[in-house]
TORMAR-14038 format. One line per field, with one value per residue (C-alpha): x, z, y; residue number from 1. Coordinates in nm, 4 decimals. Layout:
BEGIN
xx	[X | ...]
zz	[Z | ...]
yy	[Y | ...]
resi	[NUM | ...]
! end
This chain:
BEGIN
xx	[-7.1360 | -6.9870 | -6.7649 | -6.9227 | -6.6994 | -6.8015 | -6.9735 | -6.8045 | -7.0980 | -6.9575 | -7.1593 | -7.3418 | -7.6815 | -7.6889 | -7.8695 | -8.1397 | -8.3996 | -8.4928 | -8.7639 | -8.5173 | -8.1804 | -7.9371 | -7.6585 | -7.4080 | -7.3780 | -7.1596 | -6.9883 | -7.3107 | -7.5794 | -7.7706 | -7.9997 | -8.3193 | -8.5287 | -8.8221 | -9.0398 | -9.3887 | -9.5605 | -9.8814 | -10.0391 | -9.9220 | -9.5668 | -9.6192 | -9.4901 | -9.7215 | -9.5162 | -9.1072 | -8.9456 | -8.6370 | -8.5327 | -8.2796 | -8.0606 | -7.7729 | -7.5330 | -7.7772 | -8.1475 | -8.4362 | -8.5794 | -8.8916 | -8.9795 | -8.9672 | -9.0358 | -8.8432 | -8.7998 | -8.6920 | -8.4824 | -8.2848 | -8.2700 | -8.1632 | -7.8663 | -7.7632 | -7.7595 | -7.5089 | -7.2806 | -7.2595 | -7.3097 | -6.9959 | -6.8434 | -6.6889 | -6.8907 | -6.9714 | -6.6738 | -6.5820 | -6.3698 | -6.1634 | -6.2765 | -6.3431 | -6.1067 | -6.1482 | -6.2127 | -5.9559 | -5.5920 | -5.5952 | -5.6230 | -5.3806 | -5.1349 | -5.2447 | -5.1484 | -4.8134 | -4.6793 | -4.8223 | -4.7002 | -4.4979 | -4.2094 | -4.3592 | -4.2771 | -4.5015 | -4.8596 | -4.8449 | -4.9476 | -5.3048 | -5.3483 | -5.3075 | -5.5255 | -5.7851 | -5.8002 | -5.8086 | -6.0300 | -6.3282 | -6.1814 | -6.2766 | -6.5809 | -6.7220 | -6.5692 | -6.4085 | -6.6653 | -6.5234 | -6.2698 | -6.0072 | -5.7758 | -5.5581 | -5.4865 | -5.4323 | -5.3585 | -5.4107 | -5.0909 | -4.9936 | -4.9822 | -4.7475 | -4.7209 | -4.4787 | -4.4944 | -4.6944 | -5.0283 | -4.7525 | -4.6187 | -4.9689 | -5.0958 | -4.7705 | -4.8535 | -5.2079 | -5.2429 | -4.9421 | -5.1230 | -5.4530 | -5.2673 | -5.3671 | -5.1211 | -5.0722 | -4.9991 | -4.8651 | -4.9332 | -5.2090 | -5.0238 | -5.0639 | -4.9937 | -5.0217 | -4.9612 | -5.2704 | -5.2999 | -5.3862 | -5.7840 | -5.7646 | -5.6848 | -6.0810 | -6.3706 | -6.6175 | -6.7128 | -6.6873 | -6.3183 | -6.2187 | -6.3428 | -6.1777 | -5.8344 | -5.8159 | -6.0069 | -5.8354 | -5.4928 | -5.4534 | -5.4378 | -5.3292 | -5.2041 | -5.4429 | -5.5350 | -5.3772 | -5.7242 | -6.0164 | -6.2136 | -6.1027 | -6.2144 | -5.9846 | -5.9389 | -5.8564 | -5.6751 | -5.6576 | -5.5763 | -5.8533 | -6.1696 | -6.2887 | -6.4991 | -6.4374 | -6.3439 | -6.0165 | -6.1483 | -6.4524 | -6.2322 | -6.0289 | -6.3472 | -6.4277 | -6.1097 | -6.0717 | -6.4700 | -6.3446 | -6.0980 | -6.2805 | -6.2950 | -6.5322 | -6.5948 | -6.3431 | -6.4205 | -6.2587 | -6.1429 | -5.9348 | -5.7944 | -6.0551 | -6.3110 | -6.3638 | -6.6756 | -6.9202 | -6.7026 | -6.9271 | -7.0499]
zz	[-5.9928 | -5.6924 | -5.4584 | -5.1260 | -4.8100 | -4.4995 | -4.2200 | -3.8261 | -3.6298 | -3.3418 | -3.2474 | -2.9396 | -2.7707 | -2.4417 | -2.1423 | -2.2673 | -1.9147 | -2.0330 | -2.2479 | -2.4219 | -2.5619 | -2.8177 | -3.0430 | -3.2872 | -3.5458 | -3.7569 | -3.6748 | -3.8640 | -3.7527 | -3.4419 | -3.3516 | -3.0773 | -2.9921 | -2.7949 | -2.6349 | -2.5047 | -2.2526 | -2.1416 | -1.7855 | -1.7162 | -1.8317 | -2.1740 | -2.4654 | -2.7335 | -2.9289 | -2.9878 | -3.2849 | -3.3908 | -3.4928 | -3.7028 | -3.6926 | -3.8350 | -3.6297 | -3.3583 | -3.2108 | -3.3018 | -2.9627 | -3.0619 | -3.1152 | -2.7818 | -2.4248 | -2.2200 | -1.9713 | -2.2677 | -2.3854 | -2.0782 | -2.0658 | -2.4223 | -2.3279 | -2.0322 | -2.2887 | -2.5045 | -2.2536 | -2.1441 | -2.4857 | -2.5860 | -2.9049 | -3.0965 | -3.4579 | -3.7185 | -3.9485 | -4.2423 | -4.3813 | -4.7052 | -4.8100 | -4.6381 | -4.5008 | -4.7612 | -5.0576 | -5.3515 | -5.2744 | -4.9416 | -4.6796 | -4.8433 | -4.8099 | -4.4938 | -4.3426 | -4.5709 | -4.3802 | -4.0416 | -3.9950 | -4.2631 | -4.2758 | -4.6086 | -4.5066 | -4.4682 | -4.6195 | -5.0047 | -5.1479 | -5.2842 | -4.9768 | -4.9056 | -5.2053 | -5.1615 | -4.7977 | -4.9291 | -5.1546 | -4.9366 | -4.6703 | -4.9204 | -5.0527 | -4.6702 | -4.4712 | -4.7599 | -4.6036 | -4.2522 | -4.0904 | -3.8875 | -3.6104 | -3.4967 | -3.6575 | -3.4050 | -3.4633 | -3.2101 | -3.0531 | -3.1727 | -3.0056 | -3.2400 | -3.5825 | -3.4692 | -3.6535 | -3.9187 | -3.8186 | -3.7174 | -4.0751 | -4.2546 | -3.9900 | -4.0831 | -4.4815 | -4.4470 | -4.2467 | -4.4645 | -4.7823 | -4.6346 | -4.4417 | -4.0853 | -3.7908 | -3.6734 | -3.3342 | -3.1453 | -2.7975 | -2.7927 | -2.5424 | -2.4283 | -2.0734 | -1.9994 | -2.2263 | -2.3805 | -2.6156 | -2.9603 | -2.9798 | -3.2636 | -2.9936 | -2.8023 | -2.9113 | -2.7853 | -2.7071 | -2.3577 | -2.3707 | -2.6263 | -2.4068 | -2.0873 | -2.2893 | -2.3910 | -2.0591 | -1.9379 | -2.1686 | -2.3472 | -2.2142 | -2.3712 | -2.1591 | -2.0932 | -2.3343 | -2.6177 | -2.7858 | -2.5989 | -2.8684 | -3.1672 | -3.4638 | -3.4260 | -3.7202 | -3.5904 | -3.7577 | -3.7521 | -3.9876 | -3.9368 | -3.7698 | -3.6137 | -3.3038 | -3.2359 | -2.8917 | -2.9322 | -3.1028 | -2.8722 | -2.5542 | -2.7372 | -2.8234 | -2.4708 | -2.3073 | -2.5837 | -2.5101 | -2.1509 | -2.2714 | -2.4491 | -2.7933 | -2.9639 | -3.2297 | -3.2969 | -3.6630 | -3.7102 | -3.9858 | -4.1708 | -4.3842 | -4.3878 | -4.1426 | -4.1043 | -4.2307 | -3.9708 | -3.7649 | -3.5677 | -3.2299]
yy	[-4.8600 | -4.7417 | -4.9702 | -5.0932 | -5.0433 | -5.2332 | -5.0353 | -5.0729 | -5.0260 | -4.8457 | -4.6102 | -4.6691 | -4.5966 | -4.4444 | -4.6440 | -4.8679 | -4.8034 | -4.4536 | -4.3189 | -4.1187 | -4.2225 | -4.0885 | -4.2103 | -3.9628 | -4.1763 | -3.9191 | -3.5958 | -3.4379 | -3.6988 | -3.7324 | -4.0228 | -3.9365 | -4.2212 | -4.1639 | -4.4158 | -4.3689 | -4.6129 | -4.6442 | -4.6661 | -5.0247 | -4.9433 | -5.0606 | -4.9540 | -4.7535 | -4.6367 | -4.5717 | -4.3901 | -4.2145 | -3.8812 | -3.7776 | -3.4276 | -3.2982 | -3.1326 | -3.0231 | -3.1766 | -2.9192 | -2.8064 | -2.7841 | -3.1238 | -3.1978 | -3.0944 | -2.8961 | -3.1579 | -3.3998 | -3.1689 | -3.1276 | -3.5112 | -3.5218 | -3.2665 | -3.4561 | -3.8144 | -3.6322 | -3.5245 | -3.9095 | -4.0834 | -4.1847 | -3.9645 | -4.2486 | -4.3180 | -4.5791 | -4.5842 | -4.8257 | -5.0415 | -5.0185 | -5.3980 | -5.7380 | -5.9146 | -6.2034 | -5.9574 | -6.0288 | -6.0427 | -5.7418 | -6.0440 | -6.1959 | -5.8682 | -5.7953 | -6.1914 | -6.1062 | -5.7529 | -5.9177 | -6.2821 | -6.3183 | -6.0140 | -5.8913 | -5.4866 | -5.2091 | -5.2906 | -5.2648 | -4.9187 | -5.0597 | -5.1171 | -4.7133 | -4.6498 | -4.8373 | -4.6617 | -4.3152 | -4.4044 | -4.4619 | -4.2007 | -3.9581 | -4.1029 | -4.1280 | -3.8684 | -3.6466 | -3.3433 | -3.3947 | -3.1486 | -3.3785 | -3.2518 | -3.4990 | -3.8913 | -4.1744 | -4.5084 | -4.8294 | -4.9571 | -5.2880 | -5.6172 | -5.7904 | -5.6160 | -5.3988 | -5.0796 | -5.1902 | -4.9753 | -4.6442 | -4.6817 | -4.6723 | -4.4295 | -4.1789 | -4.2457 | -4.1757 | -3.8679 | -3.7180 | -3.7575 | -3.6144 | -3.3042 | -3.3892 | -3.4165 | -3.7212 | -3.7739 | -4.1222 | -4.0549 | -4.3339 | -4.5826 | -4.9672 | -4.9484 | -5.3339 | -5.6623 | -5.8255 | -6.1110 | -6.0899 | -6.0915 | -6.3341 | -6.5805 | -6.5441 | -6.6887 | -6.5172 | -6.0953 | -6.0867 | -6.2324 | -5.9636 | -5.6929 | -5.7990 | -5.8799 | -5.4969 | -5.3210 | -5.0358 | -5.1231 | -4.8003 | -4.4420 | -4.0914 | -3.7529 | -3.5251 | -3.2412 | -3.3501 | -3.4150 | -3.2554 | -3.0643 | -3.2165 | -3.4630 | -3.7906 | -4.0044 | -4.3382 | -4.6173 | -4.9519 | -5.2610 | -5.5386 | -5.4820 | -5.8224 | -5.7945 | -5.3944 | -5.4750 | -5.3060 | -4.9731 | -4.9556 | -4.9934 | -4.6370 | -4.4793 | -4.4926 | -4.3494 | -4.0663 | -3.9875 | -3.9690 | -3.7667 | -3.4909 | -3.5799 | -3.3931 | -3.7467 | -4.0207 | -4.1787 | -4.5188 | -4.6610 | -4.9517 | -5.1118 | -5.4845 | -5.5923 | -5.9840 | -6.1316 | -6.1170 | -5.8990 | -5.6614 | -5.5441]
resi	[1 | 2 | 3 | 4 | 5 | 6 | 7 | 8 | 9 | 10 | 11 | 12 | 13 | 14 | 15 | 16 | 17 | 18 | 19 | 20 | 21 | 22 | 23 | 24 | 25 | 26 | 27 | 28 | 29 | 30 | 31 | 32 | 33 | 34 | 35 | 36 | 37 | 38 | 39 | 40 | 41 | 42 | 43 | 44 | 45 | 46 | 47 | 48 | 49 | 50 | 51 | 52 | 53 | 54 | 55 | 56 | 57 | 58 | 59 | 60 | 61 | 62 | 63 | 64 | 65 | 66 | 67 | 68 | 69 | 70 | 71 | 72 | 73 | 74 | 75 | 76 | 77 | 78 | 79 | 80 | 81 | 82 | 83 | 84 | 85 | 86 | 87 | 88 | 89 | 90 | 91 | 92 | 93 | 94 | 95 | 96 | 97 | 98 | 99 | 100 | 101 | 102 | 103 | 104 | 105 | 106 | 107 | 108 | 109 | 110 | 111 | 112 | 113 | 114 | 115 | 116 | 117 | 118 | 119 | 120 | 121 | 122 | 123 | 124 | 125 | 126 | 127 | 128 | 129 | 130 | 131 | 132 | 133 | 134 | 135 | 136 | 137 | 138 | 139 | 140 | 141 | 142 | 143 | 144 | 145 | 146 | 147 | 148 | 149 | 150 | 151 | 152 | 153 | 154 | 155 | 156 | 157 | 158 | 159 | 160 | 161 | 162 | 163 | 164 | 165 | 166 | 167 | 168 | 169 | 170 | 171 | 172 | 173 | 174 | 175 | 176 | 177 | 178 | 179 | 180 | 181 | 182 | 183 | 184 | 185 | 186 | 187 | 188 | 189 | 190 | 191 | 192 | 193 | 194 | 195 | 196 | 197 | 198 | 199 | 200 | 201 | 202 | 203 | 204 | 205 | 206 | 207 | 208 | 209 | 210 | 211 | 212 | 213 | 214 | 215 | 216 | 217 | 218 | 219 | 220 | 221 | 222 | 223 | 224 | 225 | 226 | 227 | 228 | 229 | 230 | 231 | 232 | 233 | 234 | 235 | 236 | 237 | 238 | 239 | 240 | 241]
! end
């Protein structure tokens, strides 16, 4: 049987008041979603199309396919990733809490391993440029460490010019979405150039809320990443967008 790793549902829709919206779900997968109204505005009828790689032309107007074109320059680049294991799952919350709050060191190796595992099971097929890894609030260099580790064993450069430029608080400290958002608005940044046109693999430890990895997404869209895949080591029960 083969293991289950927990989805981050980060990939987002573009605006919701237009008959056609689109979402890039994977660096191969393309989401179209048409809606059709009648005379009083109502909807008939809404579906979804699927590509890989690239929308087929045909299916669709020229107008709506200049609409669709426009949608992916805007939509933002950043796709659904996954999670090594939950949170909870076995003793890895129990190693993470240990290398976090409790000086245990650099997370154990199973920890590593049970990383690269599904990294290769789900994006073993994908070509990466450039490894990132979110700037800590508190765990010093905890993320850095398993970031450096990672990207050595899988031959990508890693690069750590992902900054915080102002203080937040840990997000395990807000109870609700909106709070997480506005605690991490506008805190990160990263020079220009350094990865417009590439595939970003993007790491993290624990996936709660995504706040945090959303807010990146967003600036390295911005920035010209061509798709930023995140991934990590546990996601919380419950924890999604």
């Amino acid at each position: 049987m083969s293991p289950f790793f927990p989805i981050l549902e980060l990939a987002s829709w573009t605006t919701k008041k237009c008959r056609i919206r689109v979402c890039i779900t994977s660096p191969k997968k393309i989401l179209i979603e048409k809606t059709i109204k009648d005379q009083n505005n109502e909807v008939v009828k809404r579906y979804v199309n699927e590509y890989k790689n690239s929308i087929r032309e045909s299916d669709y107007t020229h107008e709506e396919v200049e609409i669709i074109k426009e949608h992916l320059r805007k939509a933002s680049h950043m796709v659904n990733g996954y999670a090594a294991s939950y949170y909870g799952t076995s003793n890895v919350g129990a190693a993470i809490h240990r290398s976090k709050y409790e000086n245990g060191g650099d997370f154990p190796d199973f920890l590593l391993k049970k990383t690269l595992s599904m990294f290769g099971k789900k994006f073993g097929d994908v070509k990466f440029d450039l490894v990132l890894y979110l700037p800590p609030t508190k765990s010093g260099d905890l993320v850095k460490n398993f970031a450096m580790k990672f990207a050595s064993v899988i031959s990508v450069p890693i690069s750590h010019a992902l900054k915080k430029v102002r203080v937040t608080q840990e997000q395990k400290i807000f109870q609700n979405l909106y709070s997480k958002r506005e605690n991490v608005l506008g805190a990160f940044d990263i020079e220009d150039g350094i990865i417009k046109g590439k595939t970003i693999l993007l790491i993290d430890d624990i996936y709660d809320s995504g706040a945090t990895l959303k807010e990146v997404g967003n600036l390295l869209t911005r920035k010209g990443a061509t798709y930023i895949v995140p991934i990590v080591i546990a996601k919380t029960v419950g924890g999604t967008l």
